[in-house]
N, C-alpha and C positions, 0 to 999 in steps of 0.2 A: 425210748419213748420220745425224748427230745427233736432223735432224727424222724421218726415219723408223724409227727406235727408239724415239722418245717417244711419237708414233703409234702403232707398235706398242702400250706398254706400257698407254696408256689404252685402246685397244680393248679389250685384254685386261681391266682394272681393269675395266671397263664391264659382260663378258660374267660377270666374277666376283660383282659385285652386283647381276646382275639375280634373280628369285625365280621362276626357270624349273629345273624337276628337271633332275639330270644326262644326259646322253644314253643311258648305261646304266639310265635311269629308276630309278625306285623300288626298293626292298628291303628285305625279310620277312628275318628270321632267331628263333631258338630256343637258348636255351642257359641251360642245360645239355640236348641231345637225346641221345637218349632219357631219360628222367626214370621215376619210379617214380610211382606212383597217388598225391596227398596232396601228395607233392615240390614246392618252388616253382621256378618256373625265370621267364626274363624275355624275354618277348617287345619284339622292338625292330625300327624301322624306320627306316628314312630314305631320302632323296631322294625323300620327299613332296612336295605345292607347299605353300607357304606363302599365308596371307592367306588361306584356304576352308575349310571346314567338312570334318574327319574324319569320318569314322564305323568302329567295330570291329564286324567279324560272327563270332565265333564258332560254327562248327559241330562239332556232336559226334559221339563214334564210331558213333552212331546215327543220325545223318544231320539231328537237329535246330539249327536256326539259328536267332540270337538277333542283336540288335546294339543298341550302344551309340553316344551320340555321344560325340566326345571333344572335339570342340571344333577351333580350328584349331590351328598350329603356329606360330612365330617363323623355326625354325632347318629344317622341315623331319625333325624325328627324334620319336620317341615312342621311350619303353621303359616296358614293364609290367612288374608282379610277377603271375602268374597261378598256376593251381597245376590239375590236371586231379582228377577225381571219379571219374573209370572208366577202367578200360581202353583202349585202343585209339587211332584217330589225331584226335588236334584240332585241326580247321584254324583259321587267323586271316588276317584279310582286310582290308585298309585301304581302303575307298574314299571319296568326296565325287562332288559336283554337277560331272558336263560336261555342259553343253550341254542341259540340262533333262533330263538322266537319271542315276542311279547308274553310275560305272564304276570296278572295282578299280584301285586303284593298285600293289598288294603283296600277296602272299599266302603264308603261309610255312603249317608244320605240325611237332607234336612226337609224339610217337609214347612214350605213357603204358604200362605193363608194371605 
């Protein structure tokens, strides 16, 4: 009994430090949402992968896209201080390199007034 609870417990320790996202994957959040025009609020993510290259895409309420790279991650979390210029909804987009293509990881939005 003793050795299969020890089993257990390393399996588990094993699954917990590996640097594979959680099953619920990735997530985008916003806060303070809704915000005012100017207002800063902080974008933050986590259950990114670790060890690979970020990148941020901002799109604006007009439909234009930018991106940034951020670099990779330790822990798997980013938080920004961002702050919107106009009106309307600004989306944010976390992705990196699979398999020789861009693919989102996380995508949240805040909705500017």
């Amino acid at each position: 009994m003793l050795y299969l609870l020890t089993a257990a417990f390393l399996v588990g320790m094993v699954h917990v430090a590996s640097a594979t996202p959680s099953k619920s994957g990735p997530k985008c959040w916003v806060s303070p949402n809704p915000v005012a025009v100017g207002q800063t609020y902080v974008v933050s993510a986590g259950g990114l992968p670790t060890g690979t290259a970020i990148n941020l895409w901002v799109t604006d309420p007009s439909g234009n896209t930018s991106g940034s790279p951020l670099g990779s991650t330790p822990d798997g979390t980013f938080n920004l201080e961002e702050s919107s210029s106009s009106a309307g909804t600004w989306t944010y987009a976390f992705s990196g390199p699979v398999k020789k293509h861009m693919s989102p990881y996380a995508t949240c939005s805040v909705d500017a007034y």
